[in-house]
N, C-alpha and C positions, 0 to 999 in steps of 0.2 A: 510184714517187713516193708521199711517205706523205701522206696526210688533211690539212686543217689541224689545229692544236693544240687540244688538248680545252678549251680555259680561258676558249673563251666571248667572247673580249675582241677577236676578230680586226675592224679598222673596214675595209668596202667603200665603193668608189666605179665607181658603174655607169654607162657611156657608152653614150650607145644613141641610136636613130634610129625609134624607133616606127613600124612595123612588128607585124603579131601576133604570131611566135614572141618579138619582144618583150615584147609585154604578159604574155605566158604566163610568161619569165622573169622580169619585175618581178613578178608575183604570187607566183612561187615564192621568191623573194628575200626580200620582206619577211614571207613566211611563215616563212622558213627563220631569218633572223638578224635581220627587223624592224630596231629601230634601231641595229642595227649598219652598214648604209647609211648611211655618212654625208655623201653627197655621190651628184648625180647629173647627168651633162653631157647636152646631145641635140650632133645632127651630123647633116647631110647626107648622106645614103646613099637609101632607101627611099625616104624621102619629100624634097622642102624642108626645111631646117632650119625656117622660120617653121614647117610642118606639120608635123614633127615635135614642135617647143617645144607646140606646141596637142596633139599625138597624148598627147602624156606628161601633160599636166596632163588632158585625158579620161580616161583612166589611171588613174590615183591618183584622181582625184574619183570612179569610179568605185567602186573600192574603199575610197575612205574613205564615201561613202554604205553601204557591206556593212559596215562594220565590220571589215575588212581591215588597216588601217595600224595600226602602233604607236602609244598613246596619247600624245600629244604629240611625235610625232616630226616635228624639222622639218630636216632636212637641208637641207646649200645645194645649192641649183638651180643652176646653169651653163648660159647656151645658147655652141652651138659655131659651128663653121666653116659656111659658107653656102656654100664651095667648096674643090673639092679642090685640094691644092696646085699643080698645075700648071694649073690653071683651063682645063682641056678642058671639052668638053660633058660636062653630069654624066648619072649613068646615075640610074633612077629604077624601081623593082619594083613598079609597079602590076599586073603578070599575077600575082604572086604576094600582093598586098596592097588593092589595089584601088588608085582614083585617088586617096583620102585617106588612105589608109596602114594605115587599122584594118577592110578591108572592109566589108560591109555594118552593124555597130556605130553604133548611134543613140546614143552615149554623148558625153554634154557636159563641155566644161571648166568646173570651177570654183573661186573661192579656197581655202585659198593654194597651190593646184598650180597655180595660173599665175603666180602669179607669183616671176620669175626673179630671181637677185642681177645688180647689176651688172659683176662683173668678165665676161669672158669663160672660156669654159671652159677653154682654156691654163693661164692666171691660176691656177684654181680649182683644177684639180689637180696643179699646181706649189704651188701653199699646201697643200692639203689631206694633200700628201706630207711636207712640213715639219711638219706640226701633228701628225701619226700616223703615227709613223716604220714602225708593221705595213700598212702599208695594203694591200691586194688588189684592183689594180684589173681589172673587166672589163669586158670591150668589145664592143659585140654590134654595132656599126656599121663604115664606114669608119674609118680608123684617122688621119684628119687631124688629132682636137684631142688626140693625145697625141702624134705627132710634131712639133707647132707647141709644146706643153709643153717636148718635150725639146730646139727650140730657145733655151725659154727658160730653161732648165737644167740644162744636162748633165749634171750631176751628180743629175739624179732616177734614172737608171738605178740607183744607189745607194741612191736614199730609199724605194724603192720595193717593197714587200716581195717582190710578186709580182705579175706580169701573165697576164691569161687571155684567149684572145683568139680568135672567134669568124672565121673566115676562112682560106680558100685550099683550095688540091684539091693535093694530093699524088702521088694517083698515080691517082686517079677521073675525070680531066678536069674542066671546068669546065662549071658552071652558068648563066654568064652569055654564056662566049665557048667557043669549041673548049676553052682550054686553062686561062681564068681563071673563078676563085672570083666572085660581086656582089660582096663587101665588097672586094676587093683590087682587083679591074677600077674599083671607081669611087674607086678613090685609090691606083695602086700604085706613086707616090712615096711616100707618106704608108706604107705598110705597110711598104715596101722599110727605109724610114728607121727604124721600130719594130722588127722584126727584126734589122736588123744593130746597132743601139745596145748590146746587150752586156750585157742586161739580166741579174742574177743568176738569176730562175728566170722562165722566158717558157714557159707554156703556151699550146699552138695545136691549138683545134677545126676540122680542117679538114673538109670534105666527106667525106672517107673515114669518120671516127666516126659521121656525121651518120648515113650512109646504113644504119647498121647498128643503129641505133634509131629505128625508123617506126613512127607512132601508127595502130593500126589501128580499125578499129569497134570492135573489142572491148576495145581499152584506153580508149575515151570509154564504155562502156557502164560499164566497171568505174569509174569517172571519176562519170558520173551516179549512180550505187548509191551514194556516198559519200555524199551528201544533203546539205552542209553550206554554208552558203552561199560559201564561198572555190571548193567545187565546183560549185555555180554558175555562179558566172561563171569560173571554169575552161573548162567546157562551151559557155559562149556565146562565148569566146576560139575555140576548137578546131572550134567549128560555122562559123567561117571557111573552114576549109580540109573542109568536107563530102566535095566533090566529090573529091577528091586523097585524103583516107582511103578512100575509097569503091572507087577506081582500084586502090586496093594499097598505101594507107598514104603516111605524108605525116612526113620528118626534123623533127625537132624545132628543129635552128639552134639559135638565142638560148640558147633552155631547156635545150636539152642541154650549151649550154657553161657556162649557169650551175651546174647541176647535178654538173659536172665539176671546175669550180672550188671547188666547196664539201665537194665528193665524188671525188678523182682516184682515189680506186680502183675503181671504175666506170668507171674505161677500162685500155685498153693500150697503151701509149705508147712512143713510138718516139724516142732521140735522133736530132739531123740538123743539119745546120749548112743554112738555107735562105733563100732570096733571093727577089725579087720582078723579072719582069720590068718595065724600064720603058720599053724600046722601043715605035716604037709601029707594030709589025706583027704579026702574026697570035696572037703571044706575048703581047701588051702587058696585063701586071695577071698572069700568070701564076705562081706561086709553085713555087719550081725547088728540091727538096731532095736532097743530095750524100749518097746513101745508101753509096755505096762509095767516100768520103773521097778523088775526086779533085781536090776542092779542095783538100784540104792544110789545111783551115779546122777550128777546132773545132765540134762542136756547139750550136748558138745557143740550141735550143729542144727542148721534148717536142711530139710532135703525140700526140693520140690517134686512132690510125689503126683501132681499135675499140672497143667498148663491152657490157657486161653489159645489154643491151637488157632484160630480165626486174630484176632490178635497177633500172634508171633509174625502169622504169614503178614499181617497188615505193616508194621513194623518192619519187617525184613526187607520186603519190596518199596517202602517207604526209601531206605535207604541207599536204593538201584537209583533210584528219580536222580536228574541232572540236578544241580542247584538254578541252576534256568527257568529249570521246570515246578522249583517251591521244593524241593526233597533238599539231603543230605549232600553237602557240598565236597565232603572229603575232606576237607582243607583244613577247617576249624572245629567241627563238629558240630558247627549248625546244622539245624534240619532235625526230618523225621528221626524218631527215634533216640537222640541225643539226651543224655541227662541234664 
């Protein structure tokens, strides 16, 4: 798979569920392409969606007090779905996020990161697909408000340039259950329904690439050495997960699929035609890919089943650097790491 296009002009729109390896991709996001973001949805997964809509505008406020966001960028906000499509009990990653979704993080909401547009996120990026026919959308949460989108227009699988999509265990086993991914277990109608839509190019970060980029002491040491205040609060993101780097190093999730979305040659990636279980036994949210074509089915997606871990960290920290210093500006998307 090649990079995206050099011309600078590609518009995102990020679905996320706040979460810290989210905040870590939001940061490396608007470092990387700034106001090329042009839209941002929350959803149900990690935390509540209300929790979430509140994690995200902490978020951004936080980084717009550093001096992190693009100067005047105001992208639309979208809040999403409050329940997975099949309205089972939701699942909810407080072991790995705390009870409020940004761990220990004293960080407050404030205007205009909270406040959200009216439409719903459906709505939002069903418009948002029409208005920028390049769009790239990524998705670091459950995958509800983009299969409630392609209810309400089948034809986005078309408008839609490219999806990148943070979920499922291929051949790692599952994180949440024996055999499923979180993202997929806490919506695997909503995934099942994004994968088979027939999307023209569906990138999928499953746990297999994850596990082969783990942030260790020594890439938060090289991380602080950067000194810049995006590295900063880089460092107090990543000081979340202390104990688990500590342990033997801790996936990246979120960060690494945005990084891959901006960067796919930075992994190695596998075609596969892949399904989501939706029964609901022991399989249920499990993500099931036809490696030796006995479905008779085409290839639906890439997964990246590994990663240039050396690489990612080089990339990631690239885009800590001040633009003073030759890295990533924030502002335009110049610098390290930029498409």
């Amino acid at each position: 798979m090649s990079a995206e296009p050099g011309d600078g002009v590609t518009p995102y729109w990020i679905d996320t569920d706040p979460g810290v390896d989210d905040a870590l991709a939001l940061l490396l996001a608007v470092r990387a392409v700034g106001s090329r973001v042009v839209g941002c949805s929350t959803v149900q997964g990690n935390v509540d969606e209300p929790a979430a809509a509140r994690n995200f505008s902490r978020v951004l406020a936080t980084f717009d007090r550093h001096g992190l966001l693009p100067v005047g960028w105001r992208p639309v906000l979208a809040r999403g779905s409050r329940l997975p499509l099949a309205r089972g009990k939701a699942l909810r990653a407080t072991a790995m996020h705390g009870v409020g979704g940004l761990g220990e993080l004293a960080w407050e909401p404030a205007a205009p990161w909270d406040h959200f547009g009216d439409e719903p996120a459906a709505v939002a990026i069903c418009a948002a697909a029409r208005t920028h026919p390049d769009l790239h959308l990524v998705c670091f949460g459950p995958l509800t408000n983009v299969a409630l989108a392609l209810h309400l227009d089948p034809e986005l699988t078309t408008r839609l340039r490219r999806v990148t999509v943070m979920g499922g265990s291929l051949r790692a086993g599952g994180n949440e259950t024996l055999a499923a991914e979180f993202n997929f277990a806490a919506d695997p109608e909503a995934a099942r329904a994004v994968l088979e839509a027939d999307f023209e190019e569906l990138r999928l970060v499953p746990i297999d690439g994850c596990q082969t980029a783990r942030m260790t002491a020594d890439d938060v040491a090289r991380m602080e050495a950067v000194g810049s205040p995006a590295a900063s609060v880089a460092c107090e993101i990543v000081g979340q997960w202390r104990a688990r780097i500590e342990r033997g190093g801790q996936a990246l999730y979120d960060a690494l699929a945005w990084l891959l979305a901006l960067r796919p040659e930075l992994g190695t990636w596998k075609a596969a035609y892949v399904t989501v279980d939706t029964g609901r036994d022991v399989a249920h949210g499990a993500s099931l890919a036809d490696w030796r074509g006995r479905s008779g089915k085409t290839p639906n997606l890439r997964a990246a089943m590994a990663v240039d871990r050396r690489a990612v960290m080089d990339v990631l920290c690239g885009l800590l650097v001040d633009a003073t210093d030759g890295g990533a500006d924030g502002r335009d998307g110049a610098g390290a790491g930029s498409d």
